[in-house]
N, C-alpha and C positions, 0 to 999 in steps of 0.2 A: 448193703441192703438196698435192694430196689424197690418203690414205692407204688411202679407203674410199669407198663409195660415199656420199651424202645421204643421211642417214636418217629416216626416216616418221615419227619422234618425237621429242621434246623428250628425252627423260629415255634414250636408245639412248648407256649409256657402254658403252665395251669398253676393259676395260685392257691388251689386246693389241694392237687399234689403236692405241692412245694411247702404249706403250710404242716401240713402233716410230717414230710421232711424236718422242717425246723424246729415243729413241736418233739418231736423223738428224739432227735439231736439233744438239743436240752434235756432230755429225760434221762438219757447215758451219760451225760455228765453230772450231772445231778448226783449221781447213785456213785460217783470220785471209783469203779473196778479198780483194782492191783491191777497195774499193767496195762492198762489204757494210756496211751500218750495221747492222742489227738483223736476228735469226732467233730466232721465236718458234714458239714451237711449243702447238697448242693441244689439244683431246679426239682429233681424227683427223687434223689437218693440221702443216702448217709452211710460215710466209709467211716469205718473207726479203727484208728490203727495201734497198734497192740504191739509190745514187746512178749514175744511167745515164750521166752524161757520165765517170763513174772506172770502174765495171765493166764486165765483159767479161761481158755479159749472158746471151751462149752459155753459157762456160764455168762461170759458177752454175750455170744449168741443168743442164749434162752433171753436175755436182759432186753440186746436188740427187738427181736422177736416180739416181746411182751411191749413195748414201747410203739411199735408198728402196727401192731393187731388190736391195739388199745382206741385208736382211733382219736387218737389225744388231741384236744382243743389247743391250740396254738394261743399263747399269750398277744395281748397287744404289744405291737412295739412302737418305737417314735416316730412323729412326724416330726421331719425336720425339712424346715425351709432354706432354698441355697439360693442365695444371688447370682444371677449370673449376667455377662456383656453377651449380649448375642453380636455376631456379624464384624466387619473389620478386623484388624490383624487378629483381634480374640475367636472370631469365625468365620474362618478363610472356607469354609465350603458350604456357608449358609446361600451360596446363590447356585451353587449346583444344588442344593436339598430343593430348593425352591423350584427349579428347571424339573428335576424330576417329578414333582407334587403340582407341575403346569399354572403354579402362583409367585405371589407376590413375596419378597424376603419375608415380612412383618408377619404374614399369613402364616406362614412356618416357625415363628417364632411364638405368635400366641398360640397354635394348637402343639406344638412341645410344652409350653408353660401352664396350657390351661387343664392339663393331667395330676394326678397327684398316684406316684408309681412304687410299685413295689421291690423290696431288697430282698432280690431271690436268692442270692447267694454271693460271696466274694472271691474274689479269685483273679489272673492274671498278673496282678502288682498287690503286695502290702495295699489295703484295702480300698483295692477298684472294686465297686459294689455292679453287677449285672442289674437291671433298674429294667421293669416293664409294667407296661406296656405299649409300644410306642403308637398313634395315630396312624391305621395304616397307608395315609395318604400321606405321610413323609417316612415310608421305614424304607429308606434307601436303601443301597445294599453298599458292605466293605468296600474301601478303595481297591480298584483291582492291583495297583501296587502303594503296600503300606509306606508312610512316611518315615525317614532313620529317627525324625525327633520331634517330638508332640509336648508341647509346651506341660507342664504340672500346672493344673487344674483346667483342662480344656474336657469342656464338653462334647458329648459326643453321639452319632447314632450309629447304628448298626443293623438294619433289619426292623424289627421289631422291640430293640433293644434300646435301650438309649447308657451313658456312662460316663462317670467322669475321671480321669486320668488324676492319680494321687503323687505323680512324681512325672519328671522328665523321660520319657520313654519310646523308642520306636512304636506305630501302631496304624491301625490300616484302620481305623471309623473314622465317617463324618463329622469334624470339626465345626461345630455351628456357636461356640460359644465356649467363655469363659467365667471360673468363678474365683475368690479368694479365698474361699475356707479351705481350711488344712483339711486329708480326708484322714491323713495317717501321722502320728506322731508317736516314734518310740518311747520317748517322754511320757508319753498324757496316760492316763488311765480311765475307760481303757485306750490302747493305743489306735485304734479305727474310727473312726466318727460314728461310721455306720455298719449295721449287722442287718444280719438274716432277720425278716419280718417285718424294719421297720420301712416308712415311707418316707418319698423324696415330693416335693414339691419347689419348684423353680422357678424363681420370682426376677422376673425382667427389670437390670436396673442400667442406669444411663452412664456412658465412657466418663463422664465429670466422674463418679463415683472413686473410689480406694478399690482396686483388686486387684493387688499387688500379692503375689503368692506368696504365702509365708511358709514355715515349716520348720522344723529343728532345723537349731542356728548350730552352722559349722561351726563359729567363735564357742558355742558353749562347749562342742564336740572336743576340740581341740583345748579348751581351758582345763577340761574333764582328764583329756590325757595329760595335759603339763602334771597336773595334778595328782595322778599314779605316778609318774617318774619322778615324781619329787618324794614321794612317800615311798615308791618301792627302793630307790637308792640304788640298784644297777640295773645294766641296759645293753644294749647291743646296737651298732651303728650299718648301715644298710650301704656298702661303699656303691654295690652294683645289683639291683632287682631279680636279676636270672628272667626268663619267658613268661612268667607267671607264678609267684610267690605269694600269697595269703596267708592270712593268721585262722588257725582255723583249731577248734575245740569239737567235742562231741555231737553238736550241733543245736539246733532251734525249735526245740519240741514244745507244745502246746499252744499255738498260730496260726495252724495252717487253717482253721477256719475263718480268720481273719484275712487270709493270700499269703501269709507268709513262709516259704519253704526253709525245711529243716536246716540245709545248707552243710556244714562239719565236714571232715575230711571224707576224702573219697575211697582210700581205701582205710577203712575204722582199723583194722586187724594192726596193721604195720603204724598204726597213731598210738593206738593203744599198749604199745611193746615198747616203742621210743618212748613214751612216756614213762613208763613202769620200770624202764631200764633206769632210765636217767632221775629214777627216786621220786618221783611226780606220782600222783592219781591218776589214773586212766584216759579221765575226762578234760585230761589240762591242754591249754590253749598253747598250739606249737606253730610248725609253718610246714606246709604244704608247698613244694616246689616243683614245677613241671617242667620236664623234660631239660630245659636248663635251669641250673640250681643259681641261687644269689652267691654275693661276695659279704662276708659279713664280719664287721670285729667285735671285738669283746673286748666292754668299754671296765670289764671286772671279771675276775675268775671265775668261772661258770662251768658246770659240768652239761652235756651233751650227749645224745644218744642218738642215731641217726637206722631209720628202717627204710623198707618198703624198696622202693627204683635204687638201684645201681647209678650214682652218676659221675661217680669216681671223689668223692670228696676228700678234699686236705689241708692240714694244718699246717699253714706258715711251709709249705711245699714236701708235707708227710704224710702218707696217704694213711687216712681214717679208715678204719673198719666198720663195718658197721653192726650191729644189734650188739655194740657194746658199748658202755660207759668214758666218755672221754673225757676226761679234765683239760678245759681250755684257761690260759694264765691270760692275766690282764695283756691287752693290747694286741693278744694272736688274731690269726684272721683264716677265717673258713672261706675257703671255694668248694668249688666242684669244678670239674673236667666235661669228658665228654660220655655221652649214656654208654652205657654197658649192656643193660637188660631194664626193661621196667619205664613207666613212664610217670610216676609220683614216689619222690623220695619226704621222707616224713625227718623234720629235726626239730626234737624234745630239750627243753634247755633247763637245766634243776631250778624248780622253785616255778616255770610255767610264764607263759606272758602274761603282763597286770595291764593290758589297757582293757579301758573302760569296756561292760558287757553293754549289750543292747537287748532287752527281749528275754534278759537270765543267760545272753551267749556272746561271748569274743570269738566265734564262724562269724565271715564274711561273708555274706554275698552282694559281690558287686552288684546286681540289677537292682538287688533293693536297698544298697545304699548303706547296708544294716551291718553293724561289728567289724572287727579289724581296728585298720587306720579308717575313719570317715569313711566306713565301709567299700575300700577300693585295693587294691593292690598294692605290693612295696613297690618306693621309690628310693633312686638313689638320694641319701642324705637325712632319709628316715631315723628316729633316735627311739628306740622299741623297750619299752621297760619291763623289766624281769620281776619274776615275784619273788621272795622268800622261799627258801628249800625250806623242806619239813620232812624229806626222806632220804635215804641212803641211798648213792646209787647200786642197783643188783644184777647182778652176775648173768649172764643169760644162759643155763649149761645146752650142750649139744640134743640134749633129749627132746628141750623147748624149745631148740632152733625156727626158725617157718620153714616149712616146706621149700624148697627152690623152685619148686613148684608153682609157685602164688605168686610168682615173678612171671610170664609168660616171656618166651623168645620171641613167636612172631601171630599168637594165635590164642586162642582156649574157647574150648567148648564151654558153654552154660547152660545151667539147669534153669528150666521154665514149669511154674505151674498154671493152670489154665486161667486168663486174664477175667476182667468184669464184666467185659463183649463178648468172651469166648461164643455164646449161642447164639452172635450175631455172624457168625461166618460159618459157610458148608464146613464137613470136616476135610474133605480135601485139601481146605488151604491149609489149614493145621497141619498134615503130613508135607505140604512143601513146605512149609517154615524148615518142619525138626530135618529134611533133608539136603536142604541149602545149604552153601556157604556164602558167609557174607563179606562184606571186607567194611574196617574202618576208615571213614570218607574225613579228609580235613574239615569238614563244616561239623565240628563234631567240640564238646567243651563239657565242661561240669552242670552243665543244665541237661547235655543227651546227645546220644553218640546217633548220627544218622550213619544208616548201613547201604550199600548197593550190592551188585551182585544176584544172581539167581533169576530167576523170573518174577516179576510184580505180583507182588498177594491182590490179591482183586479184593476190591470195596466191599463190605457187607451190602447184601441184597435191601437192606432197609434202609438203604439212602443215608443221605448226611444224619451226624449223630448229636444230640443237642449236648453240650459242656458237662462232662463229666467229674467225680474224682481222679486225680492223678496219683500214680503211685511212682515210690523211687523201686526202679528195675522194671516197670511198665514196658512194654513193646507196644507202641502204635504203629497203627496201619494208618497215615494218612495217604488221601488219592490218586499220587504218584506209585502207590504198591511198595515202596523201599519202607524197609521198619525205623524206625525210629527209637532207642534205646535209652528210656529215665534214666537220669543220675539225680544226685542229691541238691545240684540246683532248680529242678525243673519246676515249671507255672504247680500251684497246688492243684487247678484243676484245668483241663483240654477239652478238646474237641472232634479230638481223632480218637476211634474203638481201638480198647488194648486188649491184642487178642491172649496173650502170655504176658505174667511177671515173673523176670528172675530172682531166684529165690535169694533171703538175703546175705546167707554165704558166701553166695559168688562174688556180690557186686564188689567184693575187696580186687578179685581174679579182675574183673573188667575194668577197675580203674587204673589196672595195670598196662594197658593195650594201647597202641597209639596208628595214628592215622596209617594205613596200609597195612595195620595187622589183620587177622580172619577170625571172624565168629562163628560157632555153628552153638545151636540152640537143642537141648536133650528134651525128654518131658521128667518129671520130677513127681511123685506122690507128697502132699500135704506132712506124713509122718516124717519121710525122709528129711525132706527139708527142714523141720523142726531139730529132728537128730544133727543132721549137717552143722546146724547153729550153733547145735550146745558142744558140741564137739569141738568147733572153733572159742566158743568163748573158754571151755574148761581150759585150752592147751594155754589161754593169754590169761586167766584164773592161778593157773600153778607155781607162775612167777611174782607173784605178790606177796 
């Protein structure tokens, strides 16, 4: 839902628009729909994102609608005061802010302080709050090349933005300062400091001071997991990581208005079948492994079911099959070989992985530090605790098999329906998307697949776009013209117009695809793609 029209500028906040925004947001949530997962609310809008085979699609709508048109007075929210060190290694670029504003360090330090600013929305990191309005005699502009690591808690400007960084993270704003306060703790409740509406005021305090970054303590992280492996009683040991292995469940829904992305396996379809196979709930925490698989033992008898990529997996040098039930005996050990087809093999272990959730989720994602191990990747020598079986393993018959098809060889088309920008670009570009082929570029991962190939989509005529919703299967068009392709890590919200989202049957199909395979993008009707879904969920339905 748009509150406002697109704006000509990057830097066009309006805390009228934005309040309205906030105020609506809370009015949909409020009202708990069936089938509402997340309502986020960002500078001018508010996406709410829906599970279509549980909501009553209409009746969002009319609710949105009615919430919009209401004209709803926006609550007060807090004013919270944050300490901050301005300058020295806490802010290494308070003397370029200063050079470009033609003054004194201090000078730029009391007109950043002497504001008390708005939380227009969260987004980028687990809860980096957008904060405006900056003085515009210091709204410098982005590093023209971002830094790879910006300390947790460094202050920051951006334009007319100012922000502060709630974890260790690559980022391209002006560093003028640092704070202590935690912004995000999956612990705390709730887990953000700060939310949409409230204010920030920055109170200048001297290097003698304490601001020493704190945050969930790794020690409790890890006392947290001794403490499932001691209670669940069996486990699996990590001899060798493979390319990229995560622990990864259904995903991290109800967040993302907080910045925090859903994350869960990338291709759900082939999670959901390993799981089911292997006598587990649909939604149980397994492992996600790319393109090379791990080495792994089994520290107790444990039943297995392995889908999705082909990577050639074996027991103790017996090649596994896969969409079926294996009984692994104490001390076996699973490999994998070399790929076959496919680029995410999924392996369900009976009874489910028991380390600790974050957020109500054992998905990982590394940027934000969240679920898993210490939300990061297998390593060798990792000790991985198993839950309790409570179901049968089941037989998968040929009828329920998956398609061979959901494996791609070297390529698959995708269904697109028209994005949240769409009316921000001619229709011509739209006919060269759906005409193009694109090809999968290695700079490409679980947060979004960058495409080349074809001729460059040309920018929308209204100029840069201010920070939008993001959605998983979005297509941006950032400035270079190459699309850019959401997956289920990606920032909750951007900056580049998504001209198409693929619909969400396929994104099982495109997490199949690896660097040099070919994309070509179809257009898809709203109905169809609703059918598509239930069509997929009924076929992984009939095995339960």
């Amino acid at each position: 839902m748009e509150l406002a029209a697109p704006p000509a500028a990057g830097d066009a906040l309006d805390s009228g628009i934005n309040g309205r925004a906030v105020a609506a947001a809370r009015q949909v949530e409020q009202r708990r729909l069936d089938g509402v997962r997340d309502v986020v609310s960002t500078f001018r809008s508010v996406a709410v994102f829906v599970d279509p085979l549980r909501a009553d699609v209409r009746a969002v709508t009319s609710v949105l609608g009615e919430a919009a048109g209401a004209e709803a007075v926006e609550a007060a929210g807090r004013v919270v005061d944050v300490p901050v060190v301005y300058g020295g290694d806490a802010g290494p670029d308070l003397a370029e802010v200063a050079a470009f504003a033609g003054c004194a360090g201090q000078e730029v330090v009391e007109r950043h302080s002497s504001r008390t600013y708005r939380v227009f929305m969260l987004g980028f990191l687990p809860g980096f709050a957008y904060l405006g309005t900056v003085d515009p005699t210091i709204a410098v502009p982005r590093k023209s090349m971002p830094r790879v690591r910006v300390p947790a808690g460094s202050v920051g400007i951006a334009g007319r933005q100012t922000g502060i960084y709630p974890r260790e993270s690559p980022g391209g704003w002006q560093i003028i300062g640092r704070t202590s306060m935690t912004l995000f703790d999956a612990a705390a409740t709730p887990p953000a400091l700060l939310a949409p509406g409230d204010e920030v005021r920055f109170v200048p305090v001297s290097e003698r001071s304490s601001y020493v970054v704190s945050g969930f303590s790794r020690t409790e992280v890890r006392l947290k997991a001794d403490t499932a492996f001691e209670r669940a009683g069996r486990s699996l040991t990590v001899l060798k990581p493979g390319l990229l292995t995560t622990i990864q469940d259904a995903g991290r829904w109800g967040y993302q208005n907080m910045g925090v992305p859903v994350a869960g396996p990338m291709d759900g379809v082939a999670h959901r079948l390993a799981n089911l196979i292997a006598g587990n709930t649909p939604d149980a925490a397994g492992l996600e492994a790319t393109l090379v698989g791990p080495e792994l033992r089994f520290e107790q008898e444990t039943w297995i079911a392995i889908a999705g990529a082909d990577l050639q997996p074996s027991l103790d040098g017996a090649e596994v099959p896969r969409y079926q039930a294996v009984r692994c005996r104490t001390g076996t050990v699973l490999r994998f070989g070399a790929r076959r087809s496919g680029a995410r093999a999924y392996v369900a272990l009976g009874g489910g992985i028991a380390t600790p959730p974050a957020l109500g989720s054992r998905a990982t994602d590394v940027r934000s530090g969240l679920g898993g191990l210490d939300g990061r990747a297998l390593r060798a020598g990792d000790r991985i605790a198993l839950g309790t079986p409570h179901g049968e393993p089941r037989p998968l018959t040929s009828a329920l098999r998956r398609d061979p098809a959901a494996v791609p060889s070297n390529g698959a088309r995708l269904r697109i329906l028209p994005g949240p920008q769409i009316d921000c670009f001619d229709a011509a570009v739209l006919e060269r998307l759906q005409e193009a082929r694109y090809t999968l570029t290695p700079q490409s991962d679980r947060m979004g697949y960058r495409l080349t190939g074809g001729a460059p989509l040309p920018a929308p005529p209204t100029g840069e776009m201010i920070s939008d919703a993001a959605f998983i299967g979005g297509l941006q068009v950032p400035p270079s013209g190459d699309p850019i392709l959401l997956m289920v890590d990606r920032q909750t919200t951007g900056g580049y117009p998504q001209i198409g989202v693929v619909i969400a049957a396929d994104i099982p199909l495109a997490a199949q695809l690896r660097p040099g395979d070919w994309i070509e993008f179809q257009p898809c009707s709203h109905r169809d793609a609703i059918d598509a879904l239930a069509a997929q969920s009924e076929a992984v339905v009939d095995l339960r």
